[in-house]
py3Dmol code that shows the C-alpha trace and the ligand (Angstrom):
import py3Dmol

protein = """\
ATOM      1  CA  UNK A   1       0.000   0.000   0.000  1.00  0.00           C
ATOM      2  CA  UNK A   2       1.274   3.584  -0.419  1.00  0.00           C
ATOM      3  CA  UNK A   3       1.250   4.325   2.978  1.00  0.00           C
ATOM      4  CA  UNK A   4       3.274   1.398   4.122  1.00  0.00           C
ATOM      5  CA  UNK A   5       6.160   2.778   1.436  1.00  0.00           C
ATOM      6  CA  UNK A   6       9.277   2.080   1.751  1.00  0.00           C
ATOM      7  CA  UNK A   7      11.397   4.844   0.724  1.00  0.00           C
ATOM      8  CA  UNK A   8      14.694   5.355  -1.110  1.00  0.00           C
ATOM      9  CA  UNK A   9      16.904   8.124  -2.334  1.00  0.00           C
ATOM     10  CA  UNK A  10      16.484   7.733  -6.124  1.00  0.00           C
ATOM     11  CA  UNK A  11      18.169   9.012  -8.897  1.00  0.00           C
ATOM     12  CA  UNK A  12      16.153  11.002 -11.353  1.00  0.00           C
ATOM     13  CA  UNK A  13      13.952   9.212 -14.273  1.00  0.00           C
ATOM     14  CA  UNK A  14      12.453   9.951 -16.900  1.00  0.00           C
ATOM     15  CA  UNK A  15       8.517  10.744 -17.457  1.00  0.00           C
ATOM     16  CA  UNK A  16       6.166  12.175 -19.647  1.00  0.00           C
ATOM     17  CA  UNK A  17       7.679  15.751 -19.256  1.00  0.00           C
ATOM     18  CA  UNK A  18      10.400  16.834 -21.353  1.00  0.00           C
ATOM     19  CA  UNK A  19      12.763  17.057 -19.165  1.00  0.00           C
ATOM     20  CA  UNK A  20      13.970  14.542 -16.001  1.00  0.00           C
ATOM     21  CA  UNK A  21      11.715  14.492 -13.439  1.00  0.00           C
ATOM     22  CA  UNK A  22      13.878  15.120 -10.220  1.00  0.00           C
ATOM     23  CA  UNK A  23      11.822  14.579  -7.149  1.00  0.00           C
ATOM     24  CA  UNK A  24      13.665  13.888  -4.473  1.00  0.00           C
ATOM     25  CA  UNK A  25      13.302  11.785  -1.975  1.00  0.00           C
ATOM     26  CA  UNK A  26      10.476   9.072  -3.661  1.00  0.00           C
ATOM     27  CA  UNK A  27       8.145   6.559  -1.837  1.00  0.00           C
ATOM     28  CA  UNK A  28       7.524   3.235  -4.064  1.00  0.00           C
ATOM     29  CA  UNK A  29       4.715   1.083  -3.096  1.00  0.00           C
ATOM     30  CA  UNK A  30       5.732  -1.875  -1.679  1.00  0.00           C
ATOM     31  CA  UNK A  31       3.800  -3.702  -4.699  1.00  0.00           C
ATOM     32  CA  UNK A  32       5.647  -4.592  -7.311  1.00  0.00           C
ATOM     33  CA  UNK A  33       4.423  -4.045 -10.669  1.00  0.00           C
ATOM     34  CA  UNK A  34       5.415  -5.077 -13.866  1.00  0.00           C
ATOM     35  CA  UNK A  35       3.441  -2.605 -16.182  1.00  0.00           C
ATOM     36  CA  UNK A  36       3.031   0.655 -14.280  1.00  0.00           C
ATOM     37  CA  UNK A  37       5.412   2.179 -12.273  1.00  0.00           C
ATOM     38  CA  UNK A  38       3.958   3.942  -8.566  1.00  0.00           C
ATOM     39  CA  UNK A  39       6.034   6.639  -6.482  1.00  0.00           C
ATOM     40  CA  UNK A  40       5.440   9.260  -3.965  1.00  0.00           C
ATOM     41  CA  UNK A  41       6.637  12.822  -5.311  1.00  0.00           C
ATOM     42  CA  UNK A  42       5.751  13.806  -2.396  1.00  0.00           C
ATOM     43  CA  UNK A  43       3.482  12.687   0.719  1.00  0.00           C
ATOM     44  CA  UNK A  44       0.456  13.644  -0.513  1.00  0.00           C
ATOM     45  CA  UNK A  45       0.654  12.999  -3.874  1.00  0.00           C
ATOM     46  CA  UNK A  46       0.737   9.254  -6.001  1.00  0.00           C
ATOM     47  CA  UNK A  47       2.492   9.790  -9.315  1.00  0.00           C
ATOM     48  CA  UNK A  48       1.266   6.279 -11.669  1.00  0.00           C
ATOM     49  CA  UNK A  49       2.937   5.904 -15.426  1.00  0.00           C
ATOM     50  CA  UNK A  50       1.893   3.158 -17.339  1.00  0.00           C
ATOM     51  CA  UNK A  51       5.493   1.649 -18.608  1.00  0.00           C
ATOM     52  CA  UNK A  52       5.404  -0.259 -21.091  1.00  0.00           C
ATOM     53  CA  UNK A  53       7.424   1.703 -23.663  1.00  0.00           C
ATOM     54  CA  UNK A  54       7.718  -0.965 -26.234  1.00  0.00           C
ATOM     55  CA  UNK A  55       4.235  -1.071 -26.770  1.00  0.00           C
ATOM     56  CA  UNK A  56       3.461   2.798 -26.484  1.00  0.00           C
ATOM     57  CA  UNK A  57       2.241   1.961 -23.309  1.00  0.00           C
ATOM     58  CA  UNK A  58      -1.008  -0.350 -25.116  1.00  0.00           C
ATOM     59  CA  UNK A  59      -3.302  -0.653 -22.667  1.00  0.00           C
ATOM     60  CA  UNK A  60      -3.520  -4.575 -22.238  1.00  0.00           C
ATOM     61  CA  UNK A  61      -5.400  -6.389 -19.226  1.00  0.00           C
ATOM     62  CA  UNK A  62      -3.166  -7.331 -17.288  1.00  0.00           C
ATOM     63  CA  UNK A  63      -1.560  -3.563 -17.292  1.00  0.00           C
ATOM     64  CA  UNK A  64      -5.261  -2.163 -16.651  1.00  0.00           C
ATOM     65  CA  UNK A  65      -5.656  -4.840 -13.584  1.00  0.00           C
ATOM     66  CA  UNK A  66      -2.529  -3.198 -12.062  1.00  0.00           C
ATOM     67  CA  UNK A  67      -3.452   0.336 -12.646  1.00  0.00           C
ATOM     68  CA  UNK A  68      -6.823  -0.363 -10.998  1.00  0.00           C
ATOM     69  CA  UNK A  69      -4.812  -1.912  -8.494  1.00  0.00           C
ATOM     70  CA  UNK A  70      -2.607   0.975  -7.631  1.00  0.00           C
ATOM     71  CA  UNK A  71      -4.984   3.806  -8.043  1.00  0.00           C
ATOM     72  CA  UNK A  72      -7.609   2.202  -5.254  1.00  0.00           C
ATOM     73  CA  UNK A  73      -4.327   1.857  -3.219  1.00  0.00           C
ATOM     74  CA  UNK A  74      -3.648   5.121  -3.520  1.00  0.00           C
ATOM     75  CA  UNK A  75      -7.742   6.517  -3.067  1.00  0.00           C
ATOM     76  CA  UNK A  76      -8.036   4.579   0.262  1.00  0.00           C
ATOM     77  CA  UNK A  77      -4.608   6.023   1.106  1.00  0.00           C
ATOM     78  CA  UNK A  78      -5.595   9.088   4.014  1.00  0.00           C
ATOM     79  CA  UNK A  79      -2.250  10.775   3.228  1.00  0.00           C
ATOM     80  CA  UNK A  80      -2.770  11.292  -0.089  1.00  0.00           C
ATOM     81  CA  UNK A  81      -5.231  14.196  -1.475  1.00  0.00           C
ATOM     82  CA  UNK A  82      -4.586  13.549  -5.530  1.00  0.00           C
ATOM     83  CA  UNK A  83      -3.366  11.083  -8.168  1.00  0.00           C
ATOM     84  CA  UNK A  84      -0.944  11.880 -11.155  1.00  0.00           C
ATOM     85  CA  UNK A  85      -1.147   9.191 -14.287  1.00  0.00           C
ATOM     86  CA  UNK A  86       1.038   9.460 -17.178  1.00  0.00           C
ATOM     87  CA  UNK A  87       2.694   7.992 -19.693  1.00  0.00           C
ATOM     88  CA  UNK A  88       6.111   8.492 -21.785  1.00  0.00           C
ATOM     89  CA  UNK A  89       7.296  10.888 -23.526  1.00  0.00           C
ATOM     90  CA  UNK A  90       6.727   9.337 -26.622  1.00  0.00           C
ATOM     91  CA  UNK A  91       3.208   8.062 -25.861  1.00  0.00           C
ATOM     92  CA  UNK A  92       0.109   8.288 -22.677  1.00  0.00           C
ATOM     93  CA  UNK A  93      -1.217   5.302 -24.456  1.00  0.00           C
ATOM     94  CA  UNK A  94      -1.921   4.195 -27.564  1.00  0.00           C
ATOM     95  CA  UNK A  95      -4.718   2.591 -26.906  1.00  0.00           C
ATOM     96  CA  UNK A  96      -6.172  -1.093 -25.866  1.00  0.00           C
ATOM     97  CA  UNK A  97      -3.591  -3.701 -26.881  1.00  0.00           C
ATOM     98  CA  UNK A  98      -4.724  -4.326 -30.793  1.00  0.00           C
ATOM     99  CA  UNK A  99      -2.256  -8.156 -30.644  1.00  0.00           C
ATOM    100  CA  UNK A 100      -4.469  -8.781 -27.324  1.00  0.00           C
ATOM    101  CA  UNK A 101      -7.707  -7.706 -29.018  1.00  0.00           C
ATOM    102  CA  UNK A 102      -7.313  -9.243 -32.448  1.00  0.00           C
ATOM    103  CA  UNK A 103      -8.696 -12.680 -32.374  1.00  0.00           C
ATOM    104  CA  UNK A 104     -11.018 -12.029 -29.787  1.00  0.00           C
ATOM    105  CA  UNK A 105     -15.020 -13.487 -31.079  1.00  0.00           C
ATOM    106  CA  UNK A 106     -18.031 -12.008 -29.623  1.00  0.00           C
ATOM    107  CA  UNK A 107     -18.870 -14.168 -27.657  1.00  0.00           C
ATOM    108  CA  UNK A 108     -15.193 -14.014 -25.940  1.00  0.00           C
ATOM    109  CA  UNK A 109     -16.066 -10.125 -25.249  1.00  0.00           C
ATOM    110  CA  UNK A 110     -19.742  -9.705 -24.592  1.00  0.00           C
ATOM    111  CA  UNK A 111     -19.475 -12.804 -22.166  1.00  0.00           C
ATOM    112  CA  UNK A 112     -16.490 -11.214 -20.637  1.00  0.00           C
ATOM    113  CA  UNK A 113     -17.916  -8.101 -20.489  1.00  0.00           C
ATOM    114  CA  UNK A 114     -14.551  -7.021 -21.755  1.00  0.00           C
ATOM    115  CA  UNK A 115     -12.937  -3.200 -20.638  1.00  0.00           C
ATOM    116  CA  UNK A 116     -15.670  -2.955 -18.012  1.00  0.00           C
ATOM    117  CA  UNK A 117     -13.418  -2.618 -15.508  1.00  0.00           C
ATOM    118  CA  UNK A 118     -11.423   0.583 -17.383  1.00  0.00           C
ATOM    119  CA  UNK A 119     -14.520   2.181 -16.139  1.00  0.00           C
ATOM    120  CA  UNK A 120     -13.134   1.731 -12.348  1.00  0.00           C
ATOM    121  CA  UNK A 121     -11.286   5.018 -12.571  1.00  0.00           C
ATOM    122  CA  UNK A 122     -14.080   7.153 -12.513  1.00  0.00           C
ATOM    123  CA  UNK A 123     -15.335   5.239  -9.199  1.00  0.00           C
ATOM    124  CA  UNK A 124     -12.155   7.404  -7.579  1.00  0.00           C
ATOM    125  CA  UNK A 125     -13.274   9.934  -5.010  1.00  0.00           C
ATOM    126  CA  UNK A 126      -9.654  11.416  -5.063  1.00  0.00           C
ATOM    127  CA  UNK A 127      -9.004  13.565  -8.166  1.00  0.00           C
ATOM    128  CA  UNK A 128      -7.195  12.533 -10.739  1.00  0.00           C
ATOM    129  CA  UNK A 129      -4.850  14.291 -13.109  1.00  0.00           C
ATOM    130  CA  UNK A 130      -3.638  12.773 -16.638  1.00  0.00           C
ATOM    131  CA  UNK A 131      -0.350  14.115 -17.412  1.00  0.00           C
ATOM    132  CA  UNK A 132      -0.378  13.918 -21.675  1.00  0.00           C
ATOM    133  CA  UNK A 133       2.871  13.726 -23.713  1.00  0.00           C
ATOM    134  CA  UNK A 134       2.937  12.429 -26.862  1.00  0.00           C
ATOM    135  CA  UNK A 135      -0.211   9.371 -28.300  1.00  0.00           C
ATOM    136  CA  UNK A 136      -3.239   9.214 -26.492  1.00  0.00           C
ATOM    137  CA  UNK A 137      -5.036   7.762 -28.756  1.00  0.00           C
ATOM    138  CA  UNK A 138      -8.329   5.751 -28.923  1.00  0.00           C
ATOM    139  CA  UNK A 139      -8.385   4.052 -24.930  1.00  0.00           C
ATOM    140  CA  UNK A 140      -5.517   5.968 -24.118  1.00  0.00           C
ATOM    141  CA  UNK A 141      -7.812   9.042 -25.123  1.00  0.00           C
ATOM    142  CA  UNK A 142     -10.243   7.748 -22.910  1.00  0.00           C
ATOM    143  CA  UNK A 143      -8.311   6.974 -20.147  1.00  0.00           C
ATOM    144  CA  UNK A 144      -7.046  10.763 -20.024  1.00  0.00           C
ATOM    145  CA  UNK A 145     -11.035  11.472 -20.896  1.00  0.00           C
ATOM    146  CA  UNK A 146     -11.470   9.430 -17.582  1.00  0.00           C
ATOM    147  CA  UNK A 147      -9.250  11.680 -15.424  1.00  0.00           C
ATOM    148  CA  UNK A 148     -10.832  14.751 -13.699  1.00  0.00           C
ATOM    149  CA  UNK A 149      -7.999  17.123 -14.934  1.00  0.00           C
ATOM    150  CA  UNK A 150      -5.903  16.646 -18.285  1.00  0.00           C
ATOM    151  CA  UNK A 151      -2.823  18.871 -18.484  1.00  0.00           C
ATOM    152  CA  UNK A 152      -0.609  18.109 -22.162  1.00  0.00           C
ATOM    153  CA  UNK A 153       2.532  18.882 -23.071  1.00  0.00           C
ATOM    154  CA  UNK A 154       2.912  20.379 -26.666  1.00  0.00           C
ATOM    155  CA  UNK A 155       3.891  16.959 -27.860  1.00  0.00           C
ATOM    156  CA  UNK A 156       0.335  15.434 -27.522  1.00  0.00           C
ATOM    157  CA  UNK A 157      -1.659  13.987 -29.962  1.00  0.00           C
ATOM    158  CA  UNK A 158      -5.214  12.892 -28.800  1.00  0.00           C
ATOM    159  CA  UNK A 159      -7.748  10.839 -31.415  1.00  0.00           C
ATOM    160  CA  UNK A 160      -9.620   8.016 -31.795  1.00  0.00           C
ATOM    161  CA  UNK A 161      -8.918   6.167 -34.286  1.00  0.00           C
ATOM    162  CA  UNK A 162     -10.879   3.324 -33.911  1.00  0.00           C
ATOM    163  CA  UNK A 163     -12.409   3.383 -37.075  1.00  0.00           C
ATOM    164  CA  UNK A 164      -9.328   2.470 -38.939  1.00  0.00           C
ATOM    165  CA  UNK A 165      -9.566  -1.151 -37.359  1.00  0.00           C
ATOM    166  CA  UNK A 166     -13.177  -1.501 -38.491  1.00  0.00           C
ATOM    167  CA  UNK A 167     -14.452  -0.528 -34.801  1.00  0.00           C
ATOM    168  CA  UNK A 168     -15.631   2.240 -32.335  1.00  0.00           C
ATOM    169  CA  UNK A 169     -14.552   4.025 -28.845  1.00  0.00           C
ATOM    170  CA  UNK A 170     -15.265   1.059 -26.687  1.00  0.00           C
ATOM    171  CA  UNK A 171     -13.898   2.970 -23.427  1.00  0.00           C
ATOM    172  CA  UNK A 172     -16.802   5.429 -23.264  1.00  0.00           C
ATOM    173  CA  UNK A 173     -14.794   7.980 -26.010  1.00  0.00           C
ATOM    174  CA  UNK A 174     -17.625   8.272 -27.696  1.00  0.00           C
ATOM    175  CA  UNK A 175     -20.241   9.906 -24.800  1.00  0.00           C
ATOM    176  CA  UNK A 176     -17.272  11.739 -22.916  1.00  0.00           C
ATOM    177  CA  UNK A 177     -15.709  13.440 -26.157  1.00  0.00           C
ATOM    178  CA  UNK A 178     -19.408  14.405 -27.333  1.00  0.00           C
ATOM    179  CA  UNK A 179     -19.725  16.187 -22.969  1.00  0.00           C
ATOM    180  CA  UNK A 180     -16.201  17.756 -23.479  1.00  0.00           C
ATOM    181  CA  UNK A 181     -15.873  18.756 -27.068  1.00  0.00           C
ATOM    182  CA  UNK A 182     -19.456  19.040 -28.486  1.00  0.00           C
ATOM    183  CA  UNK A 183     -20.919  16.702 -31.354  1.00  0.00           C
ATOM    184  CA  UNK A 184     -19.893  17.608 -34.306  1.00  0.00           C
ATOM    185  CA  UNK A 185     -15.908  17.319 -33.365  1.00  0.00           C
ATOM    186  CA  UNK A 186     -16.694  14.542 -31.081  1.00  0.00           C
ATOM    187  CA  UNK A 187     -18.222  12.615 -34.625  1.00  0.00           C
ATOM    188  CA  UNK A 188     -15.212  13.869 -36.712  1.00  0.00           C
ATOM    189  CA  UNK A 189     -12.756  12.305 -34.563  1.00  0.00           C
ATOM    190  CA  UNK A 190     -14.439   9.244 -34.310  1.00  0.00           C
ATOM    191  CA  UNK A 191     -15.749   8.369 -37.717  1.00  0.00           C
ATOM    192  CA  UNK A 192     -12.000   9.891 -38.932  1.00  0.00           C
ATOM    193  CA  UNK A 193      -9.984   8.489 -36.815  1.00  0.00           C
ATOM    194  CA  UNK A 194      -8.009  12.156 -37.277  1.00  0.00           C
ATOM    195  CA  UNK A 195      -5.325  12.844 -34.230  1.00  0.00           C
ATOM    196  CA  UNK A 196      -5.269  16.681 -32.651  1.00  0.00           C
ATOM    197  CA  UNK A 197      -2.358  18.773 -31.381  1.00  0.00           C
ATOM    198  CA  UNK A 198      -2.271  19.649 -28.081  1.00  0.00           C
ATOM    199  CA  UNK A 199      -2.979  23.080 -29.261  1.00  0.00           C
ATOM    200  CA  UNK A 200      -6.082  22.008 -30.815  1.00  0.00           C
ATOM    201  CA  UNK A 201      -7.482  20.008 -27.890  1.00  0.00           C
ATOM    202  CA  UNK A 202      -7.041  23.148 -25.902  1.00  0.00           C
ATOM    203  CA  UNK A 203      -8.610  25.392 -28.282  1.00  0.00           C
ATOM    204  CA  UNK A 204     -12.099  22.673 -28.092  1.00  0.00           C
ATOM    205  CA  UNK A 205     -12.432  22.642 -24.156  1.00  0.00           C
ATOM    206  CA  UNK A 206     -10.731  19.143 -23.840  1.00  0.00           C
ATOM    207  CA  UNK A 207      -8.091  19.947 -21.437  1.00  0.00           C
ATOM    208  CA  UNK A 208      -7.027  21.932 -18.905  1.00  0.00           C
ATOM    209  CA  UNK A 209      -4.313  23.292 -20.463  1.00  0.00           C
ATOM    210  CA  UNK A 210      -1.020  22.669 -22.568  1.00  0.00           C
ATOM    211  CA  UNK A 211       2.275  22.696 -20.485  1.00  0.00           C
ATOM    212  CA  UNK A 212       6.268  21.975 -20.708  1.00  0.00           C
ATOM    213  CA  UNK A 213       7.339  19.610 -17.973  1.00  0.00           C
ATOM    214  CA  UNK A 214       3.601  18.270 -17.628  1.00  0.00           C
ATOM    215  CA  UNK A 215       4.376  15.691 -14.682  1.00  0.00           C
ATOM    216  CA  UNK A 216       5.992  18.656 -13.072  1.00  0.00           C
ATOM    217  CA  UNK A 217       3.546  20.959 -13.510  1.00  0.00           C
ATOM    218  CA  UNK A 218       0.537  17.789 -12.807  1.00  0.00           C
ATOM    219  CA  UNK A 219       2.424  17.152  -9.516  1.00  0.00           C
ATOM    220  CA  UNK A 220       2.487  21.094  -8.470  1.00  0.00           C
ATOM    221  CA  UNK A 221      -1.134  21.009  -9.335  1.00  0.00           C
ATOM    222  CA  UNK A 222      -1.803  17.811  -7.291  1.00  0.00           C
ATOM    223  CA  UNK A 223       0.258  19.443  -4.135  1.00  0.00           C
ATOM    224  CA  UNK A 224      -2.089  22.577  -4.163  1.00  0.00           C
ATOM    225  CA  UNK A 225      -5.466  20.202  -4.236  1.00  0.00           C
ATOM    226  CA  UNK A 226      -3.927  17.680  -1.509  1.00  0.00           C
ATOM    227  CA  UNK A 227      -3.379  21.226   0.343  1.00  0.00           C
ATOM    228  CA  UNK A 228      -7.108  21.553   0.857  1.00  0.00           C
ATOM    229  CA  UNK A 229      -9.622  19.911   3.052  1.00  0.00           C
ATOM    230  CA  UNK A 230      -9.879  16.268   1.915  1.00  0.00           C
ATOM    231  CA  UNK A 231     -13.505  16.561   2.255  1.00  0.00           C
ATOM    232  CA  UNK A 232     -14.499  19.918   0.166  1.00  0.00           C
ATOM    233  CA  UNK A 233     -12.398  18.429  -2.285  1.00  0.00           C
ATOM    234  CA  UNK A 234     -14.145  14.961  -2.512  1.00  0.00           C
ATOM    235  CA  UNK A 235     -17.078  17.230  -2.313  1.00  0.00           C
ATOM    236  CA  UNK A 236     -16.776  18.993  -5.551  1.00  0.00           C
ATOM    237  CA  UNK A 237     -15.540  16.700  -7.407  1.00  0.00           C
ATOM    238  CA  UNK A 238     -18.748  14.713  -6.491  1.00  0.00           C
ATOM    239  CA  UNK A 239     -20.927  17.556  -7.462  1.00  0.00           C
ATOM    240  CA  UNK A 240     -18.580  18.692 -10.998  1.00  0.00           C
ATOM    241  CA  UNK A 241     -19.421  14.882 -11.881  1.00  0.00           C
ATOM    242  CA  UNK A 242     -23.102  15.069 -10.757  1.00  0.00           C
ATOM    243  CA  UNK A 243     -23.391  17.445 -13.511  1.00  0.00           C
ATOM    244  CA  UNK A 244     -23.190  14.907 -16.479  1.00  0.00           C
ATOM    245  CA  UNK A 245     -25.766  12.855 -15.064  1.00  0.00           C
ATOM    246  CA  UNK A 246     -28.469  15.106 -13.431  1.00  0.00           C
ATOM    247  CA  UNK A 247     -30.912  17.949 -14.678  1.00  0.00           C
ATOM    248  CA  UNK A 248     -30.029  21.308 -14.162  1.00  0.00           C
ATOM    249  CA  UNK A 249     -32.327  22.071 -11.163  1.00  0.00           C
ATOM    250  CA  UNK A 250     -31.094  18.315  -9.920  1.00  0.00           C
ATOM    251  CA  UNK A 251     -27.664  19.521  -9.732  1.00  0.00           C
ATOM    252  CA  UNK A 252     -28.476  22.846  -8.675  1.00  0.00           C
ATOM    253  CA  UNK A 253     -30.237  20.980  -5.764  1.00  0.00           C
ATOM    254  CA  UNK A 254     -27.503  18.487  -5.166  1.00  0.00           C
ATOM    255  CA  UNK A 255     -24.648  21.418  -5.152  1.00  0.00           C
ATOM    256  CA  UNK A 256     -26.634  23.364  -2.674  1.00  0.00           C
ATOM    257  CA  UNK A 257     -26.964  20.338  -0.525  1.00  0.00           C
ATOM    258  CA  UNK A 258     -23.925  19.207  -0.252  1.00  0.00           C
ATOM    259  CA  UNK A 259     -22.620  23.034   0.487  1.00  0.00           C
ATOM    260  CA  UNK A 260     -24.798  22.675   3.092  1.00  0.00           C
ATOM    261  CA  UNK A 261     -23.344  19.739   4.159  1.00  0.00           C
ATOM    262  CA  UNK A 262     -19.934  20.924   4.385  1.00  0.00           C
ATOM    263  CA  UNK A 263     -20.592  23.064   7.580  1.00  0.00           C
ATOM    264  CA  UNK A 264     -20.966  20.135   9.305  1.00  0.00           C
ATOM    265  CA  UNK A 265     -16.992  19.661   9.140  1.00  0.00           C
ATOM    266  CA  UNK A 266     -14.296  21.136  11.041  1.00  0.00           C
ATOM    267  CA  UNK A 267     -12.495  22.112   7.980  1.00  0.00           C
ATOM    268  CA  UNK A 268     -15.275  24.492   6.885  1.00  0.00           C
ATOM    269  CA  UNK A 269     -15.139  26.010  10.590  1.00  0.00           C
ATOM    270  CA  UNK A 270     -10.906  26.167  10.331  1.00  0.00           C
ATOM    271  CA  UNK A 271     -11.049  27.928   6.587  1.00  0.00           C
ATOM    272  CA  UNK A 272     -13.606  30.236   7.345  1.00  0.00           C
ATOM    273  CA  UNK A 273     -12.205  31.083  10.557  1.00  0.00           C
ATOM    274  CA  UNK A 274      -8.644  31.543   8.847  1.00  0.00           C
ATOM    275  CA  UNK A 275      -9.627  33.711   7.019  1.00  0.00           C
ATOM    276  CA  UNK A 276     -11.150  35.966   9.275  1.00  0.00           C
ATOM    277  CA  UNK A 277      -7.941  36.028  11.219  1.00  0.00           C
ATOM    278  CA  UNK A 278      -5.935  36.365   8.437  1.00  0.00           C
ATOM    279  CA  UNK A 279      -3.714  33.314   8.632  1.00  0.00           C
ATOM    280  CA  UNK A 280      -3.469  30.052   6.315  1.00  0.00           C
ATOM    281  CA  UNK A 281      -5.952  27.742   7.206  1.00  0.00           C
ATOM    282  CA  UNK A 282      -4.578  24.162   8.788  1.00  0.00           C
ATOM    283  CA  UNK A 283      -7.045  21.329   7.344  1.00  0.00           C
ATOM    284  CA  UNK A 284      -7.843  18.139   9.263  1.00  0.00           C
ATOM    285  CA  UNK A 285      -9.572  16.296   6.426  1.00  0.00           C
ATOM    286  CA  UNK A 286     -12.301  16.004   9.245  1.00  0.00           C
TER     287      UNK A 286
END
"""
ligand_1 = """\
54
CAA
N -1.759 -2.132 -29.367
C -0.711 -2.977 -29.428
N 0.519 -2.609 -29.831
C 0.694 -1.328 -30.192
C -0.349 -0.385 -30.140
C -1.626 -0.834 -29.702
N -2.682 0.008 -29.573
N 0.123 0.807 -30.566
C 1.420 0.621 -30.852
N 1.770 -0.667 -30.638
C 3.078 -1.301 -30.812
C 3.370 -1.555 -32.291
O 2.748 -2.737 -32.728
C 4.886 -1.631 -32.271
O 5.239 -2.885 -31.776
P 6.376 -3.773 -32.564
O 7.639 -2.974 -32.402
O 6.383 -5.061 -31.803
O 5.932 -3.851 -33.975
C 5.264 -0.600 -31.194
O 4.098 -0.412 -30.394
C 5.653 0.741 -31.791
O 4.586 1.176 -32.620
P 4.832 1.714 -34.126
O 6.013 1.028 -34.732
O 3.536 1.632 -34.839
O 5.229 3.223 -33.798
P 5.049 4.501 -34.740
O 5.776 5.599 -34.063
O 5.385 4.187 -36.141
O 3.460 4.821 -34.716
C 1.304 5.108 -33.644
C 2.839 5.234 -33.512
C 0.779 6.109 -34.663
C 0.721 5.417 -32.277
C 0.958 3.664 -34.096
O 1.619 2.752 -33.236
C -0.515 3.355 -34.015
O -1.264 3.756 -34.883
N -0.950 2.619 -32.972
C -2.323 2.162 -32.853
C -3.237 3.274 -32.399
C -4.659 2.769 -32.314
O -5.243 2.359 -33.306
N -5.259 2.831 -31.113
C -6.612 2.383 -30.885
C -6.590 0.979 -30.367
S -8.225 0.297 -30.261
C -8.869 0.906 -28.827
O -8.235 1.627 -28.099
C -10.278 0.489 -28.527
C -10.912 1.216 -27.393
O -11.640 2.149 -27.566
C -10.716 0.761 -26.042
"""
view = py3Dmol.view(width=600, height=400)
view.addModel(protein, "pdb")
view.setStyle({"model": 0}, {"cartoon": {"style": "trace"}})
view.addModel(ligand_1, "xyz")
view.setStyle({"model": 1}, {"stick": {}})
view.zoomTo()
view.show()
C-alpha cells in the first residue's frame, strides 16, 4: 500500500515531461508491478505511469488490472489528497492492446464483459490528473477522458482512431468526447480516426491546459489540491461529476446540498475562521 512505502533516495527518471523528473526523496509502493510504475513525489501525492514503452504503453489487461490496483491503493490512502497518471514521452497510451484484441469473437467479449473494468477510474473519489505527452489515442484518449484534470505537453496527440480497425470508442470515447468537445468534433474524430495537437485540444475545451514539464507541472497542481480539506475536495468533485448525469435544477439541488453539508466539518469552521484572522488555514480532512 502507499502508505506502508518504503522509501529510497532515487536518482532522477524519466517521465512524460520533457525534461527529467527530479523529485527527491520518492516513496515506491511496496507492490511490485510489472506494467506501471507507482512513487510518492511527495506525501500527498501518487504519481502512476503506465510503462510499457515498447508497446506505447497499449493498454492490455493485465496492465489495466494493475493500474486499478494501484490507483484504489492510492484513493483509500488518508495521506494522499490527488493522483498523477502518465505515460512516456513518446506516448500516454496508444490505446487497448490491438495483438491482445485481435482474435477475440463475440462471444469471448460480450461474455467477458470485456474493458468494463477501465470504467473503475471514474469510481475514484480522489481527483485525478492525466499528465499527456505524446499518443493518447483511442483508450488511451479515454483513459485521459477518464481523469478529472488533463494537463498536455505540446507533444500530444489525442484521437480516436478506432475506425481504422473496423471498430468504435469502446472505453466510453464516444459519450465523454461528445460532454467535453461538443458533437460535431466529437463525430469527426471518431468516424476519422483524425489525431489533434495539443494546441487544438485546448482550443475545443478538452483539457485543462497545454504545459512543458507536464508531470511537473501535474504534480504542483496535485500538491495545491492535496493542500485543501480532503472533504471539500471529494465534495466537488462529487458535485462537478453530478453534472453529467443530473438535470439542471437536480444539480443545482444536489450542489446546494452538499454546500450545506460541508458546515458540518471542522475544515469548513478552520477555513472560514482563517480567514477571518488572516492566517493560512490548517485542514484536518475532518
Ligand atoms: N496495441 C498494441 N501494440 C501497439 C499499439 C496498440 N494500440 N500501438 C502501438 N503498438 C506497438 C506496435 O505494434 C509496435 O510494436 P512492434 O515494435 O512489436 O511492432 C510498437 O508499439 C511501436 O509502434 P509503431 O512502430 O507503430 O510506432 P510509430 O511511431 O510508427 O506509430 C502510432 C505510432 C501512430 C501510435 C501507431 O503505433 C498506431 O497507430 N498505434 C495504434 C493506435 C490505435 O489504433 N489505437 C486504438 C486501439 S483500439 C482501442 O483503443 C479500442 C478502445 O476504444 C478501447
Amino acid at each position: 500500500m502507499f502508505s506502508r512505502a518504503f522509501q529510497i533516495k532515487t536518482t532522477a527518471f524519466r517521465t512524460s515531461s520533457c525534461k527529467l523528473f527530479t523529485p527527491g526523496t520518492i516513496r515506491l509502493m511496496s507492490t511490485q508491478y510489472e506494467h506501471i510504475l507507482t512513487s510518492r513525489p511527495n506525501p500527498s501525492v501518487a504519481l502512476i505511469t503506465l510503462n510499457r514503452p515498447k508497446a506505447l504503453n497499449a493498454l492490455s489487461t493485465p496492465l489495466f488490472l494493475e493500474l486499478n490496483k494501484a490507483l484504489f491503493e492510492a484513493d483509500a490512502d488518508q495521506a494522499i489528497g490527488a493522483i498523477v497518471l502518465t505515460g512516456s514521452e513518446k506516448a500516454f497510451a496508444a490505446g487497448a492492446d490491438i495483438k491482445e484484441m485481435k482474435d477475440k469473437e463475440f462471444s469471448d467479449v460480450y461474455k467477458n464483459n470485456f474493458l468494463a473494468n477501465w470504467g473503475e477510474l471514474s469510481r475514484l473519489r480522489k481527483p485525478v490528473i492525466a499528465a499527456v505527452s505524446g499518443y493518447a489515442l483511442g483508450g488511451g484518449c479515454e483513459l485521459a477522458l477518464m481523469c478529472d484534470i488533463i494537463l498536455a505537453s505540446p507533444t500530444a496527440k489525442f484521437g480516436q482512431p478506432e475506425i481504422n480497425l473496423g471498430v468504435i470508442p469502446g472505453g466510453g470515447g464516444s459519450q465523454r468526447l461528445v460532454r467535453a468537445i461538443g458533437k460535431s468534433r466529437a463525430m469527426e474524430l471518431v468516424l476519422t480516426g483524425r489525431m489533434v495537437s495539443a494546441q487544438e485540444a485546448d482550443q475545443w475545451g478538452m483539457i485543462s491546459r497545454v504545459t512543458d514539464n507536464v508531470v511537473e507541472e501535474a504534480v504542483k497542481m496535485a500538491t495545491e489540491i492535496s493542500s485543501k480539506g480532503q472533504i471539500a475536495v471529494q465534495a466537488g468533485k462529487e458535485v462537478v461529476n453530478a453534472a453529467y448525469e443530473l438535470t439542471l435544477a437536480e444539480g443545482l439541488r444536489f450542489e446546494r446540498r452538499t454546500f450545506h453539508g460541508l458546515f458540518a466539518t471542522k475544515d469548513q469552521k478552520e477555513g472560514m475562521t482563517a480567514f477571518v484572522d488572516k492566517r493560512k488555514a490548517n485542514f484536518t480532512h475532518l
